[in-house]
Backbone as a chain_set.jsonl record, in Angstrom:
{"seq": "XXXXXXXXXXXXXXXXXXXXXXXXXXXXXXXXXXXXXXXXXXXXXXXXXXXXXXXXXXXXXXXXXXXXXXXXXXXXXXXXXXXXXXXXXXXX", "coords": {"N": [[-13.93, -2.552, -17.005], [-11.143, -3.439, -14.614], [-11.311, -5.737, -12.896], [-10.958, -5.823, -8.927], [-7.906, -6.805, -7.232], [-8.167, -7.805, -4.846], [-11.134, -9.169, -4.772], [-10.328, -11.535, -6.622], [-10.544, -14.853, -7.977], [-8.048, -16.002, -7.451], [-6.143, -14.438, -5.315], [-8.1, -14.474, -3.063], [-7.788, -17.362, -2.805], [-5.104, -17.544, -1.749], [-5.359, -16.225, 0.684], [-7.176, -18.162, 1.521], [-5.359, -20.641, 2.014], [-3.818, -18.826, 3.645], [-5.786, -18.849, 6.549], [-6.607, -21.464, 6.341], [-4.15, -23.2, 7.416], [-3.754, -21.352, 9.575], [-6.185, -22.316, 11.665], [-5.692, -25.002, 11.198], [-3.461, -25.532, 12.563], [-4.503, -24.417, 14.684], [-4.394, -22.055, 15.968], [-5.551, -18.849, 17.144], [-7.201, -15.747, 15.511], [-6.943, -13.988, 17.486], [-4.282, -14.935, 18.58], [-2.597, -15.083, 16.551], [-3.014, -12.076, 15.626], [-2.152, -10.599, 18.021], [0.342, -11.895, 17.897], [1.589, -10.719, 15.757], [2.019, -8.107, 16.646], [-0.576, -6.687, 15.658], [-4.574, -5.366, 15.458], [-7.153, -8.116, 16.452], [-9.087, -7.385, 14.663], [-8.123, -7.169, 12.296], [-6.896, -9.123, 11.344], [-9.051, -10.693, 10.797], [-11.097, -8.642, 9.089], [-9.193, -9.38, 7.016], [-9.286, -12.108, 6.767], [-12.049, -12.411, 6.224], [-12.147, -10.73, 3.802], [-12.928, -8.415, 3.637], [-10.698, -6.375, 3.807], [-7.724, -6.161, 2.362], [-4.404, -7.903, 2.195], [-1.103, -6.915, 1.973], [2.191, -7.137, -0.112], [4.185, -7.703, 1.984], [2.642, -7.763, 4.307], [1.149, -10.416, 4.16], [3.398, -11.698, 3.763], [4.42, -11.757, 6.524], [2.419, -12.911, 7.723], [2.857, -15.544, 6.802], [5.214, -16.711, 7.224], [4.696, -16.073, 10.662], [3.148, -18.355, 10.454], [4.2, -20.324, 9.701], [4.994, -21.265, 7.274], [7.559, -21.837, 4.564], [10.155, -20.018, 3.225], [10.345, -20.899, 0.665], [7.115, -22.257, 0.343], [6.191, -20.736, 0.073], [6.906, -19.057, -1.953], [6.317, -21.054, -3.866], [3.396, -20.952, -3.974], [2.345, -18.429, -4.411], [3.473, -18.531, -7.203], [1.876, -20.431, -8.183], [-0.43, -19.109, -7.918], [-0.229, -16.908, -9.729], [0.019, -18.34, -12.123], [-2.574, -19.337, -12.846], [-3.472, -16.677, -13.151], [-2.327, -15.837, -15.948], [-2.965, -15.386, -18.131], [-3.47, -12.851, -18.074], [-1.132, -11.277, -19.119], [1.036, -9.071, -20.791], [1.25, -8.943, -24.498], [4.093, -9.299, -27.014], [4.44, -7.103, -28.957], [3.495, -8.114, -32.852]], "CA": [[-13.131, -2.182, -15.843], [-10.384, -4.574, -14.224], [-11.694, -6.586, -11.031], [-9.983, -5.456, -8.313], [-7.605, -8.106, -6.715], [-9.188, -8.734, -3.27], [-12.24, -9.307, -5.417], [-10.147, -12.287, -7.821], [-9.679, -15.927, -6.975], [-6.466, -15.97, -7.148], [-6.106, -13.524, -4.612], [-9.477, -15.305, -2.418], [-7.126, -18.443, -2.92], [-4.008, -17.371, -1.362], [-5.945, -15.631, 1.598], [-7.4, -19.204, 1.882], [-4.524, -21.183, 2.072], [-3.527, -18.648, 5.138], [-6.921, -19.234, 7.275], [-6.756, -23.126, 6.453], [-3.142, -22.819, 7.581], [-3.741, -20.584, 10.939], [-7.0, -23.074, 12.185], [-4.966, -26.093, 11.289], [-2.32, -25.318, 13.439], [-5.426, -24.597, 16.119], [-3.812, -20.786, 16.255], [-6.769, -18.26, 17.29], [-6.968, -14.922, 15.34], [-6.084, -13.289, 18.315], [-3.028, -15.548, 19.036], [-2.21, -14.712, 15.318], [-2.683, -11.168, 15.652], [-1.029, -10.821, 18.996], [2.31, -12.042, 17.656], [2.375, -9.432, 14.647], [1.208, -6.647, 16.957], [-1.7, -5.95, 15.257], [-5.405, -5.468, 16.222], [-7.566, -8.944, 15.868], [-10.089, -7.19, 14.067], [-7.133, -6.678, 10.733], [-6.949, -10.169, 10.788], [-10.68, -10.954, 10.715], [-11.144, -8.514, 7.882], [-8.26, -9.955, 5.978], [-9.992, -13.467, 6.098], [-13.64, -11.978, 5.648], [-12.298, -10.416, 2.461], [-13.199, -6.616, 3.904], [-9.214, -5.533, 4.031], [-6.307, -6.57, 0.902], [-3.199, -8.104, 2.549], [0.043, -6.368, 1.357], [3.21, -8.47, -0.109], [4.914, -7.462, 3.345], [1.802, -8.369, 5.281], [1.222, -11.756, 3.277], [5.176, -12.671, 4.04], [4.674, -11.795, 7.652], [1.581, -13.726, 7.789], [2.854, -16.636, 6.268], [6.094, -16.778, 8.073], [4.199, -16.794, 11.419], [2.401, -19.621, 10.439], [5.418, -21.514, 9.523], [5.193, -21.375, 5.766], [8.789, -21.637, 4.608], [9.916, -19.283, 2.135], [9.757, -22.329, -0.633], [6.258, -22.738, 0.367], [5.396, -19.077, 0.058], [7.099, -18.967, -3.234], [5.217, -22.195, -5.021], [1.952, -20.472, -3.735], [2.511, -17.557, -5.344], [4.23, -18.884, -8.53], [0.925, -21.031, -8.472], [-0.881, -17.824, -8.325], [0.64, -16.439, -10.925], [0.33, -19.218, -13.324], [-3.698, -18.876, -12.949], [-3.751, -15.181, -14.473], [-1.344, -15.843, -16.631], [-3.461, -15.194, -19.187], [-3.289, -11.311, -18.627], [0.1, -11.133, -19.513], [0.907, -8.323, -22.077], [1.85, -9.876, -25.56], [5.049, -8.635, -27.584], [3.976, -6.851, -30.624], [4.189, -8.835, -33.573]], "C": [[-12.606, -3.454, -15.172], [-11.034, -4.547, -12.681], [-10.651, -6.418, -10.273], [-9.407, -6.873, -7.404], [-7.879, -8.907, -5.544], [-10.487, -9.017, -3.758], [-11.901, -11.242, -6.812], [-9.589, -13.375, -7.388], [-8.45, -16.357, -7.121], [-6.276, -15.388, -5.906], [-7.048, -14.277, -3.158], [-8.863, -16.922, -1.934], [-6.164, -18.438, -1.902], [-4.596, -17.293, 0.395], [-6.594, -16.948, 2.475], [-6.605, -20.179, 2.917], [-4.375, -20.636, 3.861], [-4.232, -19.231, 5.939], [-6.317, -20.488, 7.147], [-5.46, -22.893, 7.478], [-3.145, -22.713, 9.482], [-4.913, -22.064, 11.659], [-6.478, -24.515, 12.278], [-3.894, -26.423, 12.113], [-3.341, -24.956, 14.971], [-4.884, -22.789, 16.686], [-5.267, -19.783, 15.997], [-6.289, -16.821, 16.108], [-6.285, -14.045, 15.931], [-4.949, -13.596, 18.594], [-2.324, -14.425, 17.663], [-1.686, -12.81, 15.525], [-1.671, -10.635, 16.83], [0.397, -10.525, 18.23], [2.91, -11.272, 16.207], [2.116, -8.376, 15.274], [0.416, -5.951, 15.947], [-3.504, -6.231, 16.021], [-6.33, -7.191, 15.483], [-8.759, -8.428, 14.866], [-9.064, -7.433, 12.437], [-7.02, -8.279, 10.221], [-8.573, -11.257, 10.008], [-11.465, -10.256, 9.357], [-10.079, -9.267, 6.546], [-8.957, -11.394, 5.215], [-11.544, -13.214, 5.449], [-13.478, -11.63, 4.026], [-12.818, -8.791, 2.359], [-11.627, -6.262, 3.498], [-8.315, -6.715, 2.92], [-4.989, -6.499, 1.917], [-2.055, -7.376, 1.596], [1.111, -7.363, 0.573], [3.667, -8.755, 1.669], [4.194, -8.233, 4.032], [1.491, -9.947, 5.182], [2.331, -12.567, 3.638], [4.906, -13.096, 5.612], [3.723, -12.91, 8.316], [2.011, -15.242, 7.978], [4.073, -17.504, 6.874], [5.416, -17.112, 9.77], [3.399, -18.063, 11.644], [3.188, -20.53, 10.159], [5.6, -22.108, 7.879], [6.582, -20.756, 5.515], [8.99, -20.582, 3.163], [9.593, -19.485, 0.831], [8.097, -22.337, -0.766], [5.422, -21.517, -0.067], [5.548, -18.986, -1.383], [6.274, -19.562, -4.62], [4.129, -21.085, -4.852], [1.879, -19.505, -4.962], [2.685, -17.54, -6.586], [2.663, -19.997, -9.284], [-0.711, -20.241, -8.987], [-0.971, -17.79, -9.513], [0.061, -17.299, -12.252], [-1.682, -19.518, -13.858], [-4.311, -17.425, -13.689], [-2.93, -14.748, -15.015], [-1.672, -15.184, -18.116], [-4.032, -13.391, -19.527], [-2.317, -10.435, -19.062], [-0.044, -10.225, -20.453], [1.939, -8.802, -22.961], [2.562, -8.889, -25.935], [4.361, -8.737, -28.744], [4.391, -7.748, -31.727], [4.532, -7.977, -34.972]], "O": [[-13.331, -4.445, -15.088], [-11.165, -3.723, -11.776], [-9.52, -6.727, -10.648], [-10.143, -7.767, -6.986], [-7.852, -10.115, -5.308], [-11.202, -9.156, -2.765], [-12.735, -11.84, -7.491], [-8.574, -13.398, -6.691], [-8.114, -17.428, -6.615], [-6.239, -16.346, -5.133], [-6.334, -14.574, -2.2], [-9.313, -17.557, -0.98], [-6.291, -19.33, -1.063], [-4.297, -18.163, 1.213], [-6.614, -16.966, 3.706], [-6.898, -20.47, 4.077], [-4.586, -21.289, 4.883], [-3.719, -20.265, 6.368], [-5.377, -20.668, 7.921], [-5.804, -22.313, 8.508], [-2.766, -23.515, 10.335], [-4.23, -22.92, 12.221], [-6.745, -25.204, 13.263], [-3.505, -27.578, 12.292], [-2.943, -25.205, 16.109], [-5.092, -22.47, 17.857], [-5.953, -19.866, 14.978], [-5.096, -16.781, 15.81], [-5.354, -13.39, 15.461], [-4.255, -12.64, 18.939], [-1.754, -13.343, 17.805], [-0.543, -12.353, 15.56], [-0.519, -10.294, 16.561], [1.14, -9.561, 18.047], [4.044, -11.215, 15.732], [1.915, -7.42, 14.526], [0.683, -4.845, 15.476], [-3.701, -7.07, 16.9], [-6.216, -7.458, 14.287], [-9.352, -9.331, 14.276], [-9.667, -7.969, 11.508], [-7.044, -8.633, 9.043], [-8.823, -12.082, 9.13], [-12.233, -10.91, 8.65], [-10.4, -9.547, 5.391], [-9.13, -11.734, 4.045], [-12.023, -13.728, 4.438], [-14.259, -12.008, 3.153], [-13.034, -8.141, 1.337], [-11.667, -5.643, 2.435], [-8.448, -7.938, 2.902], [-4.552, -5.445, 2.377], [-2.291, -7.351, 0.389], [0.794, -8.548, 0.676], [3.482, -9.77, 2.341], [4.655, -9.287, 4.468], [1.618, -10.639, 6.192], [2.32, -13.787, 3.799], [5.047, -14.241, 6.04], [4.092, -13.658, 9.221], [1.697, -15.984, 8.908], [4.004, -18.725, 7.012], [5.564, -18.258, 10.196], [3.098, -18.623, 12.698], [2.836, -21.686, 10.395], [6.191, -23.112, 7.482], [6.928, -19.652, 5.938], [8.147, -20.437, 2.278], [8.937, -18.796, 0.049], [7.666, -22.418, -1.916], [4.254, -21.455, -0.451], [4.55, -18.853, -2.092], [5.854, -19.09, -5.676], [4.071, -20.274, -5.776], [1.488, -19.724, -6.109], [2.156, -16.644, -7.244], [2.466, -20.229, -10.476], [-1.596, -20.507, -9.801], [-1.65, -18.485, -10.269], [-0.281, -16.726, -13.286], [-2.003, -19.833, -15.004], [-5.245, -17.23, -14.467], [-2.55, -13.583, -14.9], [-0.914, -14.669, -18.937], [-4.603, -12.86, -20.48], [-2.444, -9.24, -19.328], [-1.085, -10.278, -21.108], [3.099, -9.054, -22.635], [2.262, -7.74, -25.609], [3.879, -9.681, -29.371], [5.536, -8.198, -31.684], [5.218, -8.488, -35.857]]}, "num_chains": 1, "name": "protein.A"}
């Protein structure tokens, strides 16, 4: 059975990046949540690893923190290039 992706570091990675990100900038959860209107608890699971960010939620995230869309993109593309290796092969 496939590991579910809030469970895979890739995924654990990204989620990282945010946190480092938000504390580095000295921005509280609550500030954070605040300015997406959401409750601080959504953000608190998000970093705990209880609750799976969305793409949407992930953009919006990443955008308030001042990650440019370039920066969002590498991440991802950096992602990516980590479980690359589940790719499905063309028949031979």
């Amino acid at each position: 059975m496939a590991t579910k992706t809030i469970y895979q570091s890739a995924y654990l990675r990204l989620v990282g990046l945010l946190r480092e990100r938000r504390e580095s900038l000295g921005i509280s959860q609550t500030r954070l949540a605040s300015h997406l209107g959401w409750p601080q608890q959504r953000i608190s699971s998000v970093e705990s690893g209880a609750r799976r960010l969305d793409v949407l939620e992930f953009c919006l995230i990443a955008a308030a923190l001042g990650f440019s869309p370039a920066e969002v993109s590498d991440q991802v593309l950096k992602m990516l290039r980590s479980v690359r290796g589940n790719q499905i092969k063309d028949r031979q």
